[in-house]
C-alpha positions in Angstrom: -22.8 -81.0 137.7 -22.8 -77.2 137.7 -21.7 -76.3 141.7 -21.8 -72.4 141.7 -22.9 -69.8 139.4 -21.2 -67.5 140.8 -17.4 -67.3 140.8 -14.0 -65.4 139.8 -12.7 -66.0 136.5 -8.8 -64.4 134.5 -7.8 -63.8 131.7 -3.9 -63.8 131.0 -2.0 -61.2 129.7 1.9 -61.9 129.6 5.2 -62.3 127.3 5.3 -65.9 126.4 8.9 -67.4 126.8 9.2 -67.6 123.3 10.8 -70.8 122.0 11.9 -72.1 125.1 8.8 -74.8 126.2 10.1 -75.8 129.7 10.6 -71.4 130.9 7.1 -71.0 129.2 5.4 -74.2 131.1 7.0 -73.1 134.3 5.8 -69.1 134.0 2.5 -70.8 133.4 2.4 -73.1 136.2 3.0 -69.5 138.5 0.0 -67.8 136.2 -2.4 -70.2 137.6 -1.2 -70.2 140.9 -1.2 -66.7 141.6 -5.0 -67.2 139.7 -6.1 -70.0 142.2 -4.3 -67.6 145.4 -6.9 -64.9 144.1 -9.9 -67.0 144.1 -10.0 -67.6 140.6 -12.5 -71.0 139.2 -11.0 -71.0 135.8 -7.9 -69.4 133.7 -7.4 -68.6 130.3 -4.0 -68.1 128.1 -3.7 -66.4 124.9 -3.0 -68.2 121.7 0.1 -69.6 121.1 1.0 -68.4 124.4 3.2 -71.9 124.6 5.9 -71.6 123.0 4.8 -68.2 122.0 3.3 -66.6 118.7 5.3 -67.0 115.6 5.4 -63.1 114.6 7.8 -63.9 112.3 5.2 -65.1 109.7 4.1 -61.6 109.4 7.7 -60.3 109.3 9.0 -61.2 105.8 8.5 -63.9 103.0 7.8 -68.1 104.4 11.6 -68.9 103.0 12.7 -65.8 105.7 10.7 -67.0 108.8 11.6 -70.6 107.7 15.1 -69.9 109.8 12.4 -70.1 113.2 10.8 -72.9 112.2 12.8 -76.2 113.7 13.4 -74.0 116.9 9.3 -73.1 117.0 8.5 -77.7 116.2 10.6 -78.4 119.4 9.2 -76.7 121.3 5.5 -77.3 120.3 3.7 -79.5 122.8 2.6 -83.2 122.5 -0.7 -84.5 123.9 0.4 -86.7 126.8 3.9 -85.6 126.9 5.6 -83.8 130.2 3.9 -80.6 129.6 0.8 -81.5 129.0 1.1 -83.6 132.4 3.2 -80.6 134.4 0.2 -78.4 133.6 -2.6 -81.0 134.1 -0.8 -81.4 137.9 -1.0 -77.4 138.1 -4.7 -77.9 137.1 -5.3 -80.1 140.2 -3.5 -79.0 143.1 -4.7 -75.1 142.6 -8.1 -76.6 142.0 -9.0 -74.6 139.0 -9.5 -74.8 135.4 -7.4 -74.1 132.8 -8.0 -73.3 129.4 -4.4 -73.2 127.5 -3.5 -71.9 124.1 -0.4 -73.5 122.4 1.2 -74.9 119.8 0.3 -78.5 119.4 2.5 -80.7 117.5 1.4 -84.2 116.0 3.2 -86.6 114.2 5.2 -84.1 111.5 2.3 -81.1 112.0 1.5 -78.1 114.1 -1.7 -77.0 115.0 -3.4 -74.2 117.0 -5.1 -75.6 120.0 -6.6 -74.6 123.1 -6.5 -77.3 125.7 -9.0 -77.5 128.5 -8.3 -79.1 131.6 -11.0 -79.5 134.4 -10.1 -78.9 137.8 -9.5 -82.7 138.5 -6.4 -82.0 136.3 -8.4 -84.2 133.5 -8.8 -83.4 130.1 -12.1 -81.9 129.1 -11.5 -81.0 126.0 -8.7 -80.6 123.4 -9.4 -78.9 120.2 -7.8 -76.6 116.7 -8.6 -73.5 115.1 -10.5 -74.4 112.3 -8.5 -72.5 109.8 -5.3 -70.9 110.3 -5.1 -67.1 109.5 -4.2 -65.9 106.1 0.2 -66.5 106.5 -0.8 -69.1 109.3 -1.1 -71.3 107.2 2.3 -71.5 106.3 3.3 -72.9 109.6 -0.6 -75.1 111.3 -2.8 -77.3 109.7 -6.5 -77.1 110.3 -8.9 -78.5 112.9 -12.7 -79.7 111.8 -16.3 -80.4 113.0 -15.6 -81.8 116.2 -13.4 -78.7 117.3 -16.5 -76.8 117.5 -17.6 -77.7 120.9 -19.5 -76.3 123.9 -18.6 -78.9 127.4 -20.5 -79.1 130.5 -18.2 -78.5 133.3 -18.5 -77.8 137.2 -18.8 -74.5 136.3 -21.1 -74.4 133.4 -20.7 -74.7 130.0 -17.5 -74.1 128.4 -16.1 -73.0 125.1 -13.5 -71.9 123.3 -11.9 -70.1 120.1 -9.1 -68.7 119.0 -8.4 -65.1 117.2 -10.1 -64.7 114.1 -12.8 -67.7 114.4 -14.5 -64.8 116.2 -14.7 -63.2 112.8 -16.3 -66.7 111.2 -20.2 -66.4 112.1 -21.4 -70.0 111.3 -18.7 -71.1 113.6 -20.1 -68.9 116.1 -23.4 -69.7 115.7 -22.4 -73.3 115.8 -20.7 -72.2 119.5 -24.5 -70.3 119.9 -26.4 -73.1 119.1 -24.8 -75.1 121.9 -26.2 -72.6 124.8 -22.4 -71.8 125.8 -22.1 -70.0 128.9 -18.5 -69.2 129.4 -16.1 -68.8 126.2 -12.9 -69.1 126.3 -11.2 -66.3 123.9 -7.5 -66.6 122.8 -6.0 -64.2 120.7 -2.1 -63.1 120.2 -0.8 -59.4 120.9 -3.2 -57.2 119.3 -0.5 -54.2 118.4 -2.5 -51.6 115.8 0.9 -51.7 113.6 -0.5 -49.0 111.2 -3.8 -47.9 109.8 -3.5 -49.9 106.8 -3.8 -52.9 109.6 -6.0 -51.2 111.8 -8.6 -55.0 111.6 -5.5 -56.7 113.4 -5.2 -54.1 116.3 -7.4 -53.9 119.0 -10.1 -51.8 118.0 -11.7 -54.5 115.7 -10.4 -57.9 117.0 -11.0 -56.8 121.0 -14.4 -55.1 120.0 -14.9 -59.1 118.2 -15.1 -60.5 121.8 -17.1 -57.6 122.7 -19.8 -58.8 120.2 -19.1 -62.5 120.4 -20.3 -62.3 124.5 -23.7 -59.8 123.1 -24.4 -62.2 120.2 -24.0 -65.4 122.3 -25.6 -64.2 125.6 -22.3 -65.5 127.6 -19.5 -64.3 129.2 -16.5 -63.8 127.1 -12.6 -64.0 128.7 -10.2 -63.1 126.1 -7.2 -63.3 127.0 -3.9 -61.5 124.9 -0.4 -61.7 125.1 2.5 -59.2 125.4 5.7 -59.1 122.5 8.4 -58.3 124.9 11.7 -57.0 123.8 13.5 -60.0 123.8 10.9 -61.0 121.5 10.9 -58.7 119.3 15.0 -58.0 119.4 14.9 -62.1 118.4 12.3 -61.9 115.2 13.1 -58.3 114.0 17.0 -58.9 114.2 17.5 -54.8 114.3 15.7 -53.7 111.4 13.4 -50.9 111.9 10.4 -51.8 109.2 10.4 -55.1 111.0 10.3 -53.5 114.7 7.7 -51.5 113.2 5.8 -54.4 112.3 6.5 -56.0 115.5 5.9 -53.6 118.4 6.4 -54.1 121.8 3.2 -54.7 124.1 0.2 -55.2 122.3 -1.9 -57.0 125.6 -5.8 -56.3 125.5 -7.0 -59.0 127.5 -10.7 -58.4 128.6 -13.9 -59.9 130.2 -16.8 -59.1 129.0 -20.2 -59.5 130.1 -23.7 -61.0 128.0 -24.4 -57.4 127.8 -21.4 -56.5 126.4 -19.4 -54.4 129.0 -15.6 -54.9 130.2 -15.8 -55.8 134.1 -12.6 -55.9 135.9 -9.9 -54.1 136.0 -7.8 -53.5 132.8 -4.2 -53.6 132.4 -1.8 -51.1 130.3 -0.8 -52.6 127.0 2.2 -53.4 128.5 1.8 -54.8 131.7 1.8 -58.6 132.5 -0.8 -59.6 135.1 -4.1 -61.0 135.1 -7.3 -59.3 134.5 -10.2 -61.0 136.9 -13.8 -60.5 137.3 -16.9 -61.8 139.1 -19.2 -63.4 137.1 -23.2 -64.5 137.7 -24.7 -67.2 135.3 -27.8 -66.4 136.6 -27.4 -62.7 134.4 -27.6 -64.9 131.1 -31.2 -65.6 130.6 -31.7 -62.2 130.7 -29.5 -61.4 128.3 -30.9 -63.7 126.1 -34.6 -62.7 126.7 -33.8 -60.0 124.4 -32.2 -61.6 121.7 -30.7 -65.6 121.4 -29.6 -66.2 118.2 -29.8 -69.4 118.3 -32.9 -70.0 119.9 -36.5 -67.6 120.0 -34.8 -64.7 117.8 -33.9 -67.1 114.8 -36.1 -67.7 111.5 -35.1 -71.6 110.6 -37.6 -71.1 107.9 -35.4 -68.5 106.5 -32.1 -69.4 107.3 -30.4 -72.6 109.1 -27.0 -73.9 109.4 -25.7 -77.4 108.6 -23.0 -78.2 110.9 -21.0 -81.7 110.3 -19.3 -82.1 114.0 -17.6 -85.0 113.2 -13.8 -85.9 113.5 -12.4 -85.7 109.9 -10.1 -88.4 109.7 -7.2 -88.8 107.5 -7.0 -92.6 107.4 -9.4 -94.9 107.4 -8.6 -98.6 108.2 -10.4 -101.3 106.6 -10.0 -105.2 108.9 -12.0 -107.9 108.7 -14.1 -109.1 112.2 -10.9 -110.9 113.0 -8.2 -108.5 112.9 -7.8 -105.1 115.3 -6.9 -101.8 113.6 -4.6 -99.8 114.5 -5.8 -97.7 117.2 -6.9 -94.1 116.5 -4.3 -91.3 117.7 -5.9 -90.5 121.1 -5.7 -86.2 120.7 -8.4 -87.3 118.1 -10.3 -89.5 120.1 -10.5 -87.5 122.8 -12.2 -84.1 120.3 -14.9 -86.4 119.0 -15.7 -88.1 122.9 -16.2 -84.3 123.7 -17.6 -83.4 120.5 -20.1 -86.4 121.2 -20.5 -85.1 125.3 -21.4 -81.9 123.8 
């Protein structure tokens, strides 16, 4: 399936148009054009980047963020719904793949997801972050088994998580075990707000891609987005402990290589723009002839890992031969098809 293993790859670094879905879709629609105009196989977007990280959540107690909340439901995407189609369409004429982080809403619930779409403007895979981080959980539900997927794809094998599942090893070595070749990093901005949290800035979450692309023998494009003022002017409403906590800028998105160094050209923390790279599958197997994890460097007499990749459902429907059950919701379906694929 695999056509070239060598090819131009970006990451996204940008200011999200933050609660507004249809200004946010349309900015990314000219993202992965000016990506496909460049020569670019596959692009990836930050987490959240549609309709934008909730920093509020991190601002002040759930009751105080709660006043963001309808605006931040609205505008969180539906699996079939215009969006999802306008960027599918994007997908296919630029003939390139996109890997999209957003807010996906189902039924009454959000959910971190990162949406994959081939280059046929198809759906390869559509997936959640296991578990929300720490106040995330106020706002997303969790993903499960099946969201823990490697896909083949023209371009090789493709996977993806988002922020702090790089911090989760058994995830990753469930990611390892599935001999990923390109991963598909999301995170938010990464401002250091303050030493007290200096694991949020980039230092440690950047340098967790860093590790993730040594430790997996792949290459790793994480892409980051930017809190613009507007942003920030929005969430922090003039207070200056709240701006503090909320800084403009914050982008670190990076490509790293199996060996663990940033190729292409950075951008300042700032800056919007994309940051691209040449990359060479055929550079993997020697990465992991020094060390795969997963494979000729593990001890599965010593240690192993039990990994349920099933779709956990929340209803199960019991018919008889002669009745139909109602049919399963199809974002569902269409994790444990790729969950199975994979």
């Amino acid at each position: 399936m695999q056509t070239s293993k060598q090819f131009k790859v970006a990451a996204v670094q940008a200011v999200p148009a933050f609660l507004d879905l249809r200004a946010g879709v349309a900015k990314a629609i000219d993202l992965i054009e000016q990506a496909a105009r460049q020569g670019c196989k596959l692009v990836v977007f930050s987490e959240t980047w549609l309709p934008g990280y909730p920093n509020q959540i991190w601002l002040g107690a759930p009751a105080w963020s709660m006043q963001f909340f309808g605006r931040y439901f609205e505008n969180s995407l539906q699996a079939g719904g215009p969006e999802d189609q306008a960027i599918a369409d994007a997908a296919r004429r630029n003939n390139i793949q996109v890997s999209m982080g957003l807010s996906e809403r189902d039924g009454g619930s959000l959910y971190i997801a990162q949406w994959h779409y081939a280059e046929t403007g198809e759906v390869i895979k559509r997936r959640r972050k296991l578990k929300p981080t720490h106040v995330e959980r106020t706002v997303f539900g969790e993903g499960d088994g099946s969201d823990l997927a490697v896909c083949e794809t023209s371009i090789g094998r493709v996977g993806q998580l988002a922020c702090w599942e790089h911090l989760q090893p058994l995830s990753k070595y469930a990611m390892y075990s599935q001999n990923e070749q390109i991963h598909c990093a999301a995170w938010p901005n990464l401002s250091a707000v303050s030493d007290e949290a200096y694991a949020y800035g980039p230092t440690v979450s950047g340098g967790a891609s860093m590790i993730y692309a040594v430790e997996g023998g792949c290459f790793v494009i994480a892409a980051c987005a930017v809190v613009g003022e507007e942003q920030q002017a929005m969430l922090c409403q003039g207070d200056p402990m709240k701006e503090a906590m909320c800084p403009t800028g914050g982008g670190f998105a990076r490509i790293f290589a199996p060996d663990g160094r940033s190729i292409g050209a950075n951008l300042d923390p700032h800056e919007e723009g994309l940051v691209m790279a040449d990359i060479d599958l055929d550079l993997i197997p020697f990465a992991k002839a020094s060390a795969d994890p997963a494979g000729h460097y593990s001890r599965p007499d010593v240690t192993r890992l039990l990994f349920n990749n099933r779709p956990a459902r929340r209803v199960e429907y019991f018919a008889s031969p002669l009745e139909s059950a109602p049919p399963a919701a199809p974002v569902r379906a269409a994790s444990a098809a790729a969950a199975e694929d994979a």
